[in-house]
C-alpha positions as CSV (number, residue, x, y, z in Angstrom):
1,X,147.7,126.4,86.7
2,X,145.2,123.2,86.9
3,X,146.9,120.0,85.0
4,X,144.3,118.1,86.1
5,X,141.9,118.5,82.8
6,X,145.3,117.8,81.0
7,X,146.0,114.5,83.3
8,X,142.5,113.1,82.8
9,X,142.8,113.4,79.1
10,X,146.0,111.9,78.8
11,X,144.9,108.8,81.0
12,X,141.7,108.7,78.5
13,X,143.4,108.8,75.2
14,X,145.9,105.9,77.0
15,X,142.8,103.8,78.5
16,X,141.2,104.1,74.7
17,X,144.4,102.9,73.3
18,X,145.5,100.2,75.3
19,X,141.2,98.9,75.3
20,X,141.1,99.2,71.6
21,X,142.8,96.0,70.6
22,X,140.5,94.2,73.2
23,X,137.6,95.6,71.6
24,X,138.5,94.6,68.1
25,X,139.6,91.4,69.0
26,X,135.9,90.9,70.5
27,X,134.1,92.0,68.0
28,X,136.1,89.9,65.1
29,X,134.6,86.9,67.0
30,X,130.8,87.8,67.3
31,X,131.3,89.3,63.7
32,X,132.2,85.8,63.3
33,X,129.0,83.9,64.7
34,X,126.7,86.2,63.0
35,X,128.1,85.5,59.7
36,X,127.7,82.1,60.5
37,X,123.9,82.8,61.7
38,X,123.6,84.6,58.4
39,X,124.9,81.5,56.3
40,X,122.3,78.9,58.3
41,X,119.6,81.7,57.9
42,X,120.0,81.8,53.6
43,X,120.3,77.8,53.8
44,X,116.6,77.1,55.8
45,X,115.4,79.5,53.0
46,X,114.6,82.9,54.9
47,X,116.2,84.8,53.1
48,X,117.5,84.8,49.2
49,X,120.4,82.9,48.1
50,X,123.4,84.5,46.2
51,X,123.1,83.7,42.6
52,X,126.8,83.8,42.1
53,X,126.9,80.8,44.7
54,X,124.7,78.5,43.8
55,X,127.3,76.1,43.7
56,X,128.5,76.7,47.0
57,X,125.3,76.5,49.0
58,X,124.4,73.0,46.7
59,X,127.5,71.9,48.6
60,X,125.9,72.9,52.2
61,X,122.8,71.3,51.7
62,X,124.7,68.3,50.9
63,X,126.1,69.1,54.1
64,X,123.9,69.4,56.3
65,X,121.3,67.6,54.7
66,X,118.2,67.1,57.8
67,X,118.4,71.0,57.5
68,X,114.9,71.2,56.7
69,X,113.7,75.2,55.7
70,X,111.8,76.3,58.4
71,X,108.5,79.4,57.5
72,X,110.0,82.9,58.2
73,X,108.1,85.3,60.2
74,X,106.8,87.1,57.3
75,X,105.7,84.3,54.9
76,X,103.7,82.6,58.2
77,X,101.6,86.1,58.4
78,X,101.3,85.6,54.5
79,X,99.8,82.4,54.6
80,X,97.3,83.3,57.6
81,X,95.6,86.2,54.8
């Protein structure tokens, strides 16, 4: 009989295993900057704030305060029509 099917499975269920940690831990942490991206994105006014947190973004601008909103993409080929 041929094991070898058998063996290469085995060693690629344990290689998946062992690298899945790894890949969680690596995506927790650009999960993180985009957030972060996102955040700075909804402060300089490209995209629409969250009602609910109004108070928390007054406290960002305060922040951060030469954050000046810069045209998206979309409103500058508004403007040009």
């Amino acid at each position: 009989m041929n094991f070898n099917g058998i063996l290469v499975g085995a060693a690629v269920f344990l290689i998946i295993g062992i690298c899945h940690p790894i890949v969680i831990k690596m995506e927790y942490y650009w999960g993180i900057h985009e957030l972060l991206a996102q955040e700075f994105r909804v402060l300089r006014g490209w995209f629409p704030e969250n009602p609910k947190r109004s108070d928390y973004y007054a406290r960002q601008r305060a922040k951060y305060p030469n954050l000046t909103p810069t045209p998206s993409h979309s409103n500058l080929c508004r403007k040009k029509k």
